[in-house]
C-alpha positions as CSV (number, residue, x, y, z in Angstrom):
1,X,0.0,0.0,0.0
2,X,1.5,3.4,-1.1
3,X,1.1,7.0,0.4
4,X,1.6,10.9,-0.2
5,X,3.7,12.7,1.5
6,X,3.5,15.9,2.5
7,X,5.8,18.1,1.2
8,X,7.6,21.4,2.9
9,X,6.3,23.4,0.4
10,X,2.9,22.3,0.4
11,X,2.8,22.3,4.2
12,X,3.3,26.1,4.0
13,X,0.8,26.3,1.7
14,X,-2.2,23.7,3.4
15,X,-1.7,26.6,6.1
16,X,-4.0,28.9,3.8
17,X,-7.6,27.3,4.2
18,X,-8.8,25.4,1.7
19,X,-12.3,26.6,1.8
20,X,-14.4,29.5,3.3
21,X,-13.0,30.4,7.1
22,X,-15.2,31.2,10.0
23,X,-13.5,33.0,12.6
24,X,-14.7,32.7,16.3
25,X,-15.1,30.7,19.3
26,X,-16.3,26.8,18.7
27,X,-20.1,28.1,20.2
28,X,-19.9,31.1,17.5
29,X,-18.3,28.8,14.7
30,X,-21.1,26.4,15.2
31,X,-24.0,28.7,15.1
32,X,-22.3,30.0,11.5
33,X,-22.0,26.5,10.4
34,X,-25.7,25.7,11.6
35,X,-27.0,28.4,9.9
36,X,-25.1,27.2,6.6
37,X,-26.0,23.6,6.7
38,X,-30.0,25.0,7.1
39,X,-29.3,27.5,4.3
40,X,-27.5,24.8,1.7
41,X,-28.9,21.4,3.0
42,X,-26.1,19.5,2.2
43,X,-25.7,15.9,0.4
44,X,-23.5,14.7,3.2
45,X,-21.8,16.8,6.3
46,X,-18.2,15.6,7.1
47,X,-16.1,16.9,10.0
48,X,-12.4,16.6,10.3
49,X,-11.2,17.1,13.9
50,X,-11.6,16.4,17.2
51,X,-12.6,19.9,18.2
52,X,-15.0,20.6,15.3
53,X,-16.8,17.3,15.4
54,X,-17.6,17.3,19.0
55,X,-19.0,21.0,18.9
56,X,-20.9,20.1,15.8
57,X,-22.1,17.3,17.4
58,X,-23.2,19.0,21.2
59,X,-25.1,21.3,19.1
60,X,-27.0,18.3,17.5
61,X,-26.4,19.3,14.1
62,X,-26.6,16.3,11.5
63,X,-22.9,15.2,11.1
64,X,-22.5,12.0,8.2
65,X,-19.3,11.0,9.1
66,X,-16.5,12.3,11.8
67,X,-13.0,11.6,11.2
68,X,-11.2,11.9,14.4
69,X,-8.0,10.9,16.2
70,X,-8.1,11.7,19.8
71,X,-6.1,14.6,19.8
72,X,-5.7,18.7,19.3
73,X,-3.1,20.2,18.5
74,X,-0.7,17.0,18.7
75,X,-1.6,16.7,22.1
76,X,-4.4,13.8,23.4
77,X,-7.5,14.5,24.3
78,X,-10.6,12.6,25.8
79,X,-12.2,10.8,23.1
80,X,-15.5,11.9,21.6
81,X,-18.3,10.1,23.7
82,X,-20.6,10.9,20.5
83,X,-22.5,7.9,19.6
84,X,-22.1,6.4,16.2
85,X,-23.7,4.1,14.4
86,X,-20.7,2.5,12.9
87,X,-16.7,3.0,13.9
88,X,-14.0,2.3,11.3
89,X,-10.7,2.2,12.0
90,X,-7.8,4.2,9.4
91,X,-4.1,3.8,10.2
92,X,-2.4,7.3,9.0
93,X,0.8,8.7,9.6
94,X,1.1,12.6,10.0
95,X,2.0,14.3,6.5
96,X,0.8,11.2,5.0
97,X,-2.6,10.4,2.9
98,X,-1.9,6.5,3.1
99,X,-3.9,4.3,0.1
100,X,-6.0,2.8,2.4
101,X,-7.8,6.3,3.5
102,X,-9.6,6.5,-0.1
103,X,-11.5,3.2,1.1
104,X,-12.4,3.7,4.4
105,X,-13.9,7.0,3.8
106,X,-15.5,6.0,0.9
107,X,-17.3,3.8,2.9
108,X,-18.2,5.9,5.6
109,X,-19.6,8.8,3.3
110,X,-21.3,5.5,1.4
111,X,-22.7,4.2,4.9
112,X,-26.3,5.0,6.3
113,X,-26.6,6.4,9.8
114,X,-23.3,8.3,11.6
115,X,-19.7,7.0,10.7
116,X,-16.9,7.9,13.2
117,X,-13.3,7.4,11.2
118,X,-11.0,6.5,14.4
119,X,-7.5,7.3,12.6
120,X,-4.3,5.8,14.6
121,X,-2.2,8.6,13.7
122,X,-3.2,12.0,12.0
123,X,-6.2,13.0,10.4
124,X,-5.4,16.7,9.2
125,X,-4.6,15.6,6.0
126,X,-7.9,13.4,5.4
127,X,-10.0,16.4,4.7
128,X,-8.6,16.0,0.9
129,X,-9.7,12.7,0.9
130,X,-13.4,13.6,2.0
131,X,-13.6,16.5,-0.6
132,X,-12.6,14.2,-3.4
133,X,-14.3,11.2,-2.2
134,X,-18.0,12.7,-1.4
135,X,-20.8,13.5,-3.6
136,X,-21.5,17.2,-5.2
137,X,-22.9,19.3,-2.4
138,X,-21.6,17.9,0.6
139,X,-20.0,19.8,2.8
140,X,-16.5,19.2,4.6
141,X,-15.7,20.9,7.7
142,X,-12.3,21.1,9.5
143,X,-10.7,23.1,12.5
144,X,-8.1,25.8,11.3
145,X,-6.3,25.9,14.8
146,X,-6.8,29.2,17.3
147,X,-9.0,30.4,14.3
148,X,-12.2,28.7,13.7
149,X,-13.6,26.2,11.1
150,X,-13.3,25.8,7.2
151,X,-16.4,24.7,5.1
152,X,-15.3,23.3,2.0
153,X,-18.4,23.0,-0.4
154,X,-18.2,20.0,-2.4
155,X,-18.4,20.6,-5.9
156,X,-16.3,20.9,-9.3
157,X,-14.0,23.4,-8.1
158,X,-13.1,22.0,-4.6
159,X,-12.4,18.7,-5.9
160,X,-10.0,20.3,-8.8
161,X,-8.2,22.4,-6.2
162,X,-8.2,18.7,-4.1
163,X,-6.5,17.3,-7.1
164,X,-4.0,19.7,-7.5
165,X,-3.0,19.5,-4.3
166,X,-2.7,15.5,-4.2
167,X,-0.7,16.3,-7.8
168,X,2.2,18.2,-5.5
169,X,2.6,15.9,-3.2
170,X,5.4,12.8,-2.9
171,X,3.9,9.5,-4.2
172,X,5.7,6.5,-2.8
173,X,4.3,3.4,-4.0
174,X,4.6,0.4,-1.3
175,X,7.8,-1.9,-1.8
C-alpha cells in the first residue's frame, strides 16, 4: 500500500484554508455552520477534527461522518463520547494520505446512519480525501487551529483544487 507525503512546500501552503473560514469561538463557529447547513442542505456533512466534530455534534447538528484521532493540536484528548452508528478504524501517519484512506472513507460517506473514522495517527490531511471522495454538495468541515472552522463545499471546483494539491505531493508506491 502506497502514500503521499506531505511536502515542505505544500505544508506552507495547506496553512492557507482550503475553503471559506469562519473566525470565532467553537459556540460562534457552530451557530455559522448551523445556519449554513440550514441554508445549503447539504448531500453529506463531514467533520475533520476532534474539536470541530464534537462541537458540531453537542449542538446536534446532523454530522455523516466524523474523522477523528483523539487529539488537538498533537496533544491527546478525551475521546469523543458521540455515539455512532458504525466505527472504522484508518491507520495514518502525520504528513501522510496513506492508500487505504480512499477506502475507508469512501465507505463511511457511502454508509447509512453516523460513521466515526478513528484514525491511529493524524487525520489533518484526510479532509482532501473527504472532498474528493464525497458526492457534489456535501459539505467538509475542518478546524483551522486558534481560528475557527473551514467549510469546503463540495463541488467541481473544490475537488480540482483537491486534485492539485494531491498532484504536489510525494507518491511513494509500497515496496
Amino acid at each position: 500500500m502506497g502514500r503521499y507525503i506531505l511536502t515542505p512546500n505544500l505544508r506552507d501552503e495547506l496553512k492557507i484554508p482550503l475553503g471559506t473560514l469562519i473566525k470565532g469561538t467553537p459556540k460562534d463557529v457552530t451557530e455559522k455552520v448551523k445556519e449554513l447547513i440550514d441554508y445549503t442542505k447539504p448531500k453529506k456533512i463531514i467533520s475533520v477534527g476532534d474539536v470541530i466534530s464534537e462541537s458540531m455534534l453537542k449542538m446536534g447538528l446532523k454530522v455523516d461522518v466524523f474523522i477523528v484521532d483523539n487529539r488537538s493540536m498533537r496533544k491527546p484528548i478525551e475521546p469523543l463520547t458521540f455515539r455512532a452508528d458504525e466505527t472504522l478504524n484508518l491507520t495514518n501517519p502525520a504528513g501522510t494520505i496513506m492508500d487505504d484512506s480512499w477506502r475507508v472513507i469512501s465507505e463511511a460517506i457511502n454508509s447509512d446512519g453516523t460513521v466515526r473514522v478513528l484514525v491511529n495517527g493524524e487525520e489533518d490531511l484526510l479532509a482532501i480525501v473527504a472532498v474528493l471522495v464525497a458526492p457534489e454538495n456535501s459539505m467538509v468541515i475542518y478546524g483551522q487551529p486558534n481560528e475557527g472552522a473551514v467549510i469546503i463545499n463540495v463541488g467541481e471546483e473544490s475537488k480540482k483544487r483537491m486534485r492539485e494539491i494531491l498532484g504536489k505531493m510525494r507518491y511513494e508506491p509500497e515496496n
